[in-house]
Structures are given as C-alpha cells and as structure tokens.
C-alpha positions in Angstrom: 105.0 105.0 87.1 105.7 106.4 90.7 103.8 106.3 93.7 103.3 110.4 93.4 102.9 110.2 89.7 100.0 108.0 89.6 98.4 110.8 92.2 99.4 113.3 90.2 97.4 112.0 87.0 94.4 110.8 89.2 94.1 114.8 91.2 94.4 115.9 87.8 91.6 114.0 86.2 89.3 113.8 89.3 90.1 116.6 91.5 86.8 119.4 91.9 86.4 121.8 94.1 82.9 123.5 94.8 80.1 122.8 97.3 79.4 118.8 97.6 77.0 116.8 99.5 78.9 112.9 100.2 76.9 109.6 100.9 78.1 110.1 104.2 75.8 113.4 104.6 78.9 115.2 105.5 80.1 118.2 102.9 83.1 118.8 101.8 84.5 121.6 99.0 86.5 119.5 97.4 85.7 116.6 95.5 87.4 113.4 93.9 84.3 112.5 90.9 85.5 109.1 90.4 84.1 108.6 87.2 86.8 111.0 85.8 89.9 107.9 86.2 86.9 105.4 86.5 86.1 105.8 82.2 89.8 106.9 81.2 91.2 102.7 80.6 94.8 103.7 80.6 94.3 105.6 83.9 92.4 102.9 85.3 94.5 100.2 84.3 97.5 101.7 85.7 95.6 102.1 89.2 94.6 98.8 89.3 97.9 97.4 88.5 99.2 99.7 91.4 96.4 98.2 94.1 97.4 94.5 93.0 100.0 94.1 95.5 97.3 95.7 98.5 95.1 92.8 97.7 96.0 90.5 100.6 97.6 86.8 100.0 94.9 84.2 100.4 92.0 86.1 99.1 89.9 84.5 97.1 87.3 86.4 95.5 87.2 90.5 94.5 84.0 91.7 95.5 83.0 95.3 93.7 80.7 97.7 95.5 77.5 99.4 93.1 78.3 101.6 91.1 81.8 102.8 91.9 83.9 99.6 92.3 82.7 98.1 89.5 85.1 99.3 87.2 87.7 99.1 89.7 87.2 95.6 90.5 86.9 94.8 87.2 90.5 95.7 86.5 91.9 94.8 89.2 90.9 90.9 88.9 92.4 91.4 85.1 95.9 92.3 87.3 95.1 89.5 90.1 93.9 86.8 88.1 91.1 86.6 91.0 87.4 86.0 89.8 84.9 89.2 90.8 81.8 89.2 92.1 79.7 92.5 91.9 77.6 93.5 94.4 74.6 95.7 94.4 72.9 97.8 96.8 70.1 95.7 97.0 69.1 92.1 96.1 67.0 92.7 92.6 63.5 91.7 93.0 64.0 90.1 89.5 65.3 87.5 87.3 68.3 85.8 89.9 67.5 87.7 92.6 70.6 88.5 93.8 72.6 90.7 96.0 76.2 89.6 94.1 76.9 88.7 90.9 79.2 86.7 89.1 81.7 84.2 91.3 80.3 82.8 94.6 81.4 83.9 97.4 80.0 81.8 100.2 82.4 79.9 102.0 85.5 82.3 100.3 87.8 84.8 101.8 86.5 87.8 99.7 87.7 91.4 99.7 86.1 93.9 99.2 86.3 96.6 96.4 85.6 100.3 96.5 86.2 103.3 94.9 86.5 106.1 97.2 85.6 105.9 101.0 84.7 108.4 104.1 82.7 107.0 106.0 83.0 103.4 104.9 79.4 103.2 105.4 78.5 101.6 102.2 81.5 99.2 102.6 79.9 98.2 106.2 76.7 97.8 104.8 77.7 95.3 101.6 79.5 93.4 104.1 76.9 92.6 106.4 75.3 91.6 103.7 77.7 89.9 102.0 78.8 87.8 105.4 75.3 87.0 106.1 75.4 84.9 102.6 78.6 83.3 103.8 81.7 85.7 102.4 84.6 86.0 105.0 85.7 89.4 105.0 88.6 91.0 107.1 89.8 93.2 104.4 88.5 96.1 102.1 90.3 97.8 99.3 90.0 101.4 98.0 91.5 103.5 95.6 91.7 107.1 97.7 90.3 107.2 101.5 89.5 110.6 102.2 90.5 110.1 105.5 87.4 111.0 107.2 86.8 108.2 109.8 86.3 105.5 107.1 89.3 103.0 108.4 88.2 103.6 111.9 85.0 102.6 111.6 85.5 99.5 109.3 88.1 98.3 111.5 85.7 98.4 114.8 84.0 96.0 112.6 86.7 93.5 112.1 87.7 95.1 108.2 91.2 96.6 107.4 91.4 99.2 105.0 94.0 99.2 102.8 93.7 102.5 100.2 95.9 103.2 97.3 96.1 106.7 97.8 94.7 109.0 100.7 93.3 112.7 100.2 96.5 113.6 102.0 98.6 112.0 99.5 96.1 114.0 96.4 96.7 117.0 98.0 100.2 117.3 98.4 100.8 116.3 95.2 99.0 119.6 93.7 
C-alpha cells in the first residue's frame, strides 16, 4: 500500500468535521477520532507496519502513551520485534505502583509512542516522567501530527518528531 493510500483509508475512517475542543485547549473543526483506525486490526496493522522504518536504529524499548498509543505501540513492537512499555498518565496508587508497564526502561534508549499530536504536550509530559526514572529519549513517534506547534515544541526539549502522516498530507488526499 502507498504512502497516499494508507492516508486515504485512515481520512476515510477517522476524518470528522464539527466543533472540537483538543487536549491542547485549542479548537479545531476538524477532527481525526483516533479510535476509528485505532479498533479496525487491518487498518492498524498496516500503519504500524508503515511507521516501522521511522522507529530510529538503536532504540530499544517502544514506550505507548495512555490511552491512544496503546494500540499503536502495541502493533508496532509486533512489526519491530522491540518490547513495549505502556505508560500512564499517572503512577497508579495501587498494586505496582507504576507510571510504565511492561519492559523497563531505565537505563534504555526508549521512544516514545503516540497517536496523534498538537501540541505534544502530553508527549513532553510522559517524558519528563519517563527520564526522571532513567529512559533516554531523543525521539517520539506519531501516527498524524496535526501540525500545530507539536514538533516545535518537543524539539526545544531535545525530542524529534517523526509522524507518519501530517494533517497536510490527510487533507490533500480528500
């Protein structure tokens, strides 16, 4: 599947248009619901075989951001072979206590895993965290950047964003 095939299907399953409030605060009247290519497994699957090759050489852990990445990251370490971790918002007050999941990730290069991002805010925030338990990060992963300051603001903290698609590349292809 092309490049502007794979957009094609993902615009066509996700696109909305309407009045929408992001994490960001910003609004926007159009809308890419995520969970639309997030639950179809063939759609999915075929994204996450297309992001393999944006995951960088020498990482060593996937690390999928609540709720969104999860499924994302979940696929995409079936296509990389690399163990996930999966992070949440918060540390749970319960049972491990923890803020990731699954593989370690102290002491590994990690990349991070999202689904969409505009501001990157959530990314930025998961990272701090995620550093302060001993991940390296330089390097986070999405499948569409909206292109709303996200990779400007990750990279003025030391993270490259590296994005499947863009909203540019969604809207040109309808």
């Amino acid at each position: 599947m092309t490049h502007r095939e794979l957009a094609r299907r993902i615009h066509a399953a996700s696109h909305l248009t309407g009045q929408f409030t992001l994490r960001s605060g910003n609004t926007a009247t159009e809308y890419f619901d995520k969970y639309r290519f997030e639950s179809d497994p063939v759609l999915l699957d075929e994204i996450a075989a297309a992001m393999a090759p944006l995951v960088p050489a020498g990482t060593q852990v996937l690390a999928g951001l609540e709720m969104g990445g999860i499924p994302v990251v979940t696929a995409l370490g079936r296509h990389t072979g690399l163990p996930c971790a999966f992070v949440r918002k918060h540390a749970k007050a319960y049972g491990t206590c923890r803020l990731a999941e699954g593989a370690q990730v102290a002491g590994r290069r990690v990349a991070v895993v999202e689904d969409v991002v505009t501001s990157g805010g959530q990314i930025l925030a998961s990272t701090a965290e995620l550093r302060a338990l001993g991940a390296r990060i330089t390097t986070a992963v999405c499948v569409i950047d909206r292109e709303q300051g996200g990779a400007q603001g990750l990279a003025a903290h030391g993270i490259g964003l590296a994005a499947l698609l863009t909203a540019t590349d969604l809207r040109d292809t309808a």
